[in-house]
C-alpha positions in Angstrom: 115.4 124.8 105.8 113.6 121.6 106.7 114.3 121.7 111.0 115.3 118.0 112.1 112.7 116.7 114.2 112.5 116.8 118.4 113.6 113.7 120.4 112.4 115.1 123.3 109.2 113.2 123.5 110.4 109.9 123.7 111.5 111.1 127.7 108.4 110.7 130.2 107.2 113.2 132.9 108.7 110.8 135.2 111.9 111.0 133.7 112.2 114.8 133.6 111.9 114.6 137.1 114.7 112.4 137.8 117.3 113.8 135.3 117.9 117.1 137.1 117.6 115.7 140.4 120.6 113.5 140.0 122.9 116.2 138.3 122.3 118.3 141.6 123.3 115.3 143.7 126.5 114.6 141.2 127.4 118.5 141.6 126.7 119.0 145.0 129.4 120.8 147.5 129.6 118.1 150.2 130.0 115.3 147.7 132.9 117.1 146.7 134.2 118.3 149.9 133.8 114.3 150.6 135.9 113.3 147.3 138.5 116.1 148.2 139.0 114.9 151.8 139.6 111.0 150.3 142.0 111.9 148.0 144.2 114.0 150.5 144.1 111.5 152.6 144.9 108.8 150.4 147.6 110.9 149.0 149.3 111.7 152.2 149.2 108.0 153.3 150.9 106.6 150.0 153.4 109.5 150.3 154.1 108.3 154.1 154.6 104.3 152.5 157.2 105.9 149.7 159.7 107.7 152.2 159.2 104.8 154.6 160.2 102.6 151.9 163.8 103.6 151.7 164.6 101.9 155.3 163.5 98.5 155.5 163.5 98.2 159.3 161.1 100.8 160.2 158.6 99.8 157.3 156.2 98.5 159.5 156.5 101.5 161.7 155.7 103.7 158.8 153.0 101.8 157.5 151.1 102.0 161.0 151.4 105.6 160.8 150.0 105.8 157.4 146.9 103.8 158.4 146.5 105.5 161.3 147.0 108.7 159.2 144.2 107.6 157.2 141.7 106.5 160.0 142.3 110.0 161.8 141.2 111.9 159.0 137.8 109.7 158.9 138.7 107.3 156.1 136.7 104.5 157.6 135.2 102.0 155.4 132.0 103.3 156.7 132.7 106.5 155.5 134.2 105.3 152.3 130.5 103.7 151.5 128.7 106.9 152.7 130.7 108.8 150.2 130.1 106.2 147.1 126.4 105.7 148.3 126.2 109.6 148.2 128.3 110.3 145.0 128.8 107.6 142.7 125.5 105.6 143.4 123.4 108.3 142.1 125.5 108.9 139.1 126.6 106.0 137.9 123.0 104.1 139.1 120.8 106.3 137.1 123.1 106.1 133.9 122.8 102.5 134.1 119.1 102.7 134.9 118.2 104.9 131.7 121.3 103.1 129.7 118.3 100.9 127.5 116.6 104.0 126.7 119.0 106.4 125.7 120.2 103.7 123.1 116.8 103.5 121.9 117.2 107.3 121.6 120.2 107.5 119.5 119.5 104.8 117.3 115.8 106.3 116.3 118.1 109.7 115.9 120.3 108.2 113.3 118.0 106.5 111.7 115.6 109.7 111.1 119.0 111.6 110.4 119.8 108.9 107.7 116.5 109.4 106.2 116.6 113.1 106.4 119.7 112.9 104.6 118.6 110.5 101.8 115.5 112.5 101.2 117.7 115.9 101.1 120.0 113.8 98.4 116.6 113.2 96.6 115.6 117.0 96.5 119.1 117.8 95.0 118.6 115.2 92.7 117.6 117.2 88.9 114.9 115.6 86.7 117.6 113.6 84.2 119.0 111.9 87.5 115.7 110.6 88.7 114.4 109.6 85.3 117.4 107.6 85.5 115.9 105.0 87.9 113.0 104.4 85.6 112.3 101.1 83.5 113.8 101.8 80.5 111.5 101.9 77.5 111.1 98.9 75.5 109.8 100.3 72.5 106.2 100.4 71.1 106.9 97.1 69.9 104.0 95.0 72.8 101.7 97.9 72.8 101.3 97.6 68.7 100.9 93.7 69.5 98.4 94.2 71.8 96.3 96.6 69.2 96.5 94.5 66.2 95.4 91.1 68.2 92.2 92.9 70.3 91.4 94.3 66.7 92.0 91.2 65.1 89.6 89.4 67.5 87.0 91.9 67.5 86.6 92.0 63.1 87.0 88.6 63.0 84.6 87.7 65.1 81.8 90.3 65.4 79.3 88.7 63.7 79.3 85.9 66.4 79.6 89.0 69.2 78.1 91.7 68.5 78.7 92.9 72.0 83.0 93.0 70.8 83.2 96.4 69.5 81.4 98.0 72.6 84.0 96.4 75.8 86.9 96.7 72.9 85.9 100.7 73.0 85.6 100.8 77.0 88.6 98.9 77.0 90.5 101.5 75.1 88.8 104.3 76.9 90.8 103.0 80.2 94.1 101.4 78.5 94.8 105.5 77.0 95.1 106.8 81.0 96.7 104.0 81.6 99.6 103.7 79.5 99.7 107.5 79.3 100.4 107.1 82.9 102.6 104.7 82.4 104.8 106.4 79.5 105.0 109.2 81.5 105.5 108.7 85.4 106.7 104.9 85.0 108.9 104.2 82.4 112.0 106.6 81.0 111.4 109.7 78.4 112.1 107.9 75.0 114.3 109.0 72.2 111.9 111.6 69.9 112.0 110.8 66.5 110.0 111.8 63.3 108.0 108.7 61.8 106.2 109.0 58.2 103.7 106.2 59.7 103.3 103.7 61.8 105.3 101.0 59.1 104.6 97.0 59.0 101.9 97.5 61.1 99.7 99.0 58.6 100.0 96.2 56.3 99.4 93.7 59.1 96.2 95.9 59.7 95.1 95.8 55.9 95.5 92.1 55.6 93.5 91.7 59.2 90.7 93.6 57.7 90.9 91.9 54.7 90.9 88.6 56.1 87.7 89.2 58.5 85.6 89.9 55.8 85.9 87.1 54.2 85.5 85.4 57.6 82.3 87.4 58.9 81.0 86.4 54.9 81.2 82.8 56.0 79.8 83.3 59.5 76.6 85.0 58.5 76.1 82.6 55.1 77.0 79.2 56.6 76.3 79.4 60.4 72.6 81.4 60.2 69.5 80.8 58.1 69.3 84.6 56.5 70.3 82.9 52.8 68.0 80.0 53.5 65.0 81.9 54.2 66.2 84.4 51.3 66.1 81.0 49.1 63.1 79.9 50.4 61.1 83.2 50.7 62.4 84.0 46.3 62.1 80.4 45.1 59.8 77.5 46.5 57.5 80.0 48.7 53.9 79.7 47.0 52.9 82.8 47.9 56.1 84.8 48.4 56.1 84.5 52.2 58.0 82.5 54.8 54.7 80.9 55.8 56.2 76.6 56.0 59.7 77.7 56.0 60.6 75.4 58.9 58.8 72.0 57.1 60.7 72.7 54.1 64.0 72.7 56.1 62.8 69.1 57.1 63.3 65.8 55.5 61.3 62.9 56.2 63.0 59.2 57.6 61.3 55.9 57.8 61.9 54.1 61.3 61.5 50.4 59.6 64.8 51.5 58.0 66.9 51.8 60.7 69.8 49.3 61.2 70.0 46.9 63.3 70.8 47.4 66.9 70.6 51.9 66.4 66.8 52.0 66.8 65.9 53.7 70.1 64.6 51.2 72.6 62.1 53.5 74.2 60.9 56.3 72.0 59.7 58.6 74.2 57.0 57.2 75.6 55.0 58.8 72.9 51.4 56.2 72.9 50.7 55.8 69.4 52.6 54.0 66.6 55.1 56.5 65.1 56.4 55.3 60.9 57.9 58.4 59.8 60.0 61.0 61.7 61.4 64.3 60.7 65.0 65.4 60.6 66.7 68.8 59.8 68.4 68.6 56.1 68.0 68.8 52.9 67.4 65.1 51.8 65.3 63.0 49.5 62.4 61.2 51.2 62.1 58.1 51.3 59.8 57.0 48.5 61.4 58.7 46.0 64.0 57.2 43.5 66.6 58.0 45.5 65.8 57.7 49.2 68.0 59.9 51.8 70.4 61.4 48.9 71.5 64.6 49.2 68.5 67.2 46.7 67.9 69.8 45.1 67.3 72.5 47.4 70.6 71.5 49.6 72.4 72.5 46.4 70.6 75.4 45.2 71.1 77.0 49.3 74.6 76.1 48.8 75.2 77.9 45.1 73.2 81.1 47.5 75.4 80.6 50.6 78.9 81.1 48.2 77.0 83.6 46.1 76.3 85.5 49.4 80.0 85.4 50.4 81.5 86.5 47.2 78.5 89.4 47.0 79.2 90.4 50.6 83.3 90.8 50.4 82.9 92.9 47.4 80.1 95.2 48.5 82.5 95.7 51.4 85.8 96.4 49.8 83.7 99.0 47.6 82.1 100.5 50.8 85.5 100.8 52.1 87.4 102.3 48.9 84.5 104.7 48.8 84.9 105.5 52.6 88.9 105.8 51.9 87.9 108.1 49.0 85.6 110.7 50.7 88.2 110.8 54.0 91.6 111.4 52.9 94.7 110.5 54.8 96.0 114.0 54.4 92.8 117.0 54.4 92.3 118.8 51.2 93.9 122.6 52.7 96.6 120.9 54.0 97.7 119.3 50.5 97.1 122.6 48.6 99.6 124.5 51.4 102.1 121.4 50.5 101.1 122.4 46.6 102.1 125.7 47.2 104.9 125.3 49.0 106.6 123.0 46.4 105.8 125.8 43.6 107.5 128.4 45.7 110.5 126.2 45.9 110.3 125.0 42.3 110.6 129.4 41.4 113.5 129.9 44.0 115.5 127.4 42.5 114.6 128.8 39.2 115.9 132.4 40.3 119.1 131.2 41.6 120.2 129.1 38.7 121.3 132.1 36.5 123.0 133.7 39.3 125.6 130.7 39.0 125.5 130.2 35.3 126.7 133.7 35.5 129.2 133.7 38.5 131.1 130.3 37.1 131.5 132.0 34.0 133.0 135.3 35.1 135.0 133.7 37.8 138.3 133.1 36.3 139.4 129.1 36.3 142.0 128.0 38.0 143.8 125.9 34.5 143.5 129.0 32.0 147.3 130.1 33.6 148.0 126.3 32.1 
């Protein structure tokens, strides 16, 4: 049993001094004897004014007596004052003086008695009641979200960040403590039941996948020059190298052919007279038959660019039917156990069916009587 706790510290040494001391004064003999004395005399006076009621012409007579009764058994006012400033001053003065105080005292004392009571309610409380004040579970319905679009971005886009799979793997690292925290001190104990997979969201996953392929074909074929160099390095290189890779890229521009009013006022500063300039495409010069048209080897890196693509997606769905192939969903002892399990319950079925061929056909039917 948890003890409640002591109040007895919120009282100073000064005030453990004071506290007895006024009880002895309060219980004292001659402030007693004092009290005693006063009320006999008091007594004895008002009995006098009752009898000397009756007779109306010696009222006054009586009443003399009774204050003289009163006076003679030292009654004074200045012994009245003595006796309050000896009883009731020390009483009644130091109740007053530690008044503020002892309603600081009982208010912290029902306040830690309230919250010794609540937290005895809460250790009576069994598991099903406090799982009760939980969130109540959602469903795995955000989570799921949250998977497909963080896998989404990082197929979709790896070959622009490599660096994607790497935080998406510290990510999950931390996100699997924290939801496991989460499932199980936070939120309500969900309803258990048994799943064949996880549903939709395996199609949603196949089309994602099947999607960024296609899309990280694109990337690497249209946004980098790995199928122009391939181009360059199998069919115009003289010597099977990459050696005037970056002037073939070039095409050549004539600054007397500029419009009017888009020639650069300044260019550059450069000191010497500049005729023909070089620009990154793949365009006919400007002495040939048809100056700044589109040629040849933009068309031919274009046909490699698509044939990349389309060579890519397939190489990749292979690779992935072959990875699907060697990993099964369900390992190969497993399945045989399932095998053997249905064969057993294939036989079993096989044994009982006589046995009720033969027991409907010697158990007599119910419209033969008929």
């Amino acid at each position: 049993m948890r003890s409640l706790p002591s109040y007895t510290s919120h009282f100073s040494e000064a005030d453990s001094g004071v506290i007895p001391g006024v009880i002895s004064m309060c219980l004292s003999p001659i402030a007693w004897r004092s009290a005693l004395t006063v009320a006999v005399s008091w007594s004895s006076a008002f009995s006098s004014a009752s009898r000397c009621s009756a007779n109306s012409s010696s009222r006054t007579i009586c009443l003399r007596s009774a204050s003289r009764e009163c006076h003679t058994t030292h009654t004074s006012p200045q012994a009245l004052m003595g006796l309050l400033n000896t009883f009731v001053s020390p009483c009644f003065g130091s109740y007053f003086l530690y008044y503020s105080k002892l309603k600081k005292l009982i208010r912290f004392i029902k306040s830690q008695r309230g919250s010794f009571q609540e937290k005895e309610y809460e250790k009576k409380l069994q598991r099903y009641e406090t799982d009760h004040f939980l969130e109540p579970f959602a469903g795995l319905t955000p989570e799921y979200m949250e998977m497909i679009i963080q896998f989404g971005f990082v197929t979709l886009f790896v070959a622009s960040f490599p660096l994607a799979p790497l935080f998406a793997l510290l990510n999950n690292i931390i996100e699997i403590r924290l939801d496991a925290k989460k499932f199980v001190a936070e939120l309500r104990r969900p309803d258990a039941a048994r799943g064949k997979d996880i549903g939709i969201w395996y199609n949603i996953l196949r089309g994602v996948t099947k999607v960024a392929v296609i899309v990280n074909a694109f990337v690497i074929s249209f946004t980098s020059d790995f199928v122009p160099r391939l181009v360059y390095q199998y069919m115009y290189s003289p010597d099977g190298s990459m050696h005037g890779f970056v002037n073939h890229t070039l095409s050549y521009f004539n600054v007397s052919h500029f419009q009017n009013g888009t020639a650069p006022l300044e260019p550059f500063h450069l000191g010497f007279h500049v005729d023909i300039c070089r620009y990154k495409d793949y365009r006919d010069p400007p002495w040939s038959e048809t100056p700044y048209e589109i040629s040849k080897e933009f068309w031919a890196v274009l046909a490699a660019r698509l044939a990349f693509v389309i060579v890519f997606q397939n190489v990749v769905m292979l690779m992935s039917d072959v990875v699907d192939w060697i990993i099964p969903d369900i390992p190969k002892d497993i399945s045989l156990q399932i095998h053997k399990e249905k064969i057993l319950m294939m036989d079993l079925f096989m044994k009982e069916e006589p046995g009720k061929t033969q027991l409907e056909e010697t158990s007599p039917s119910p419209h033969r009587n008929y």
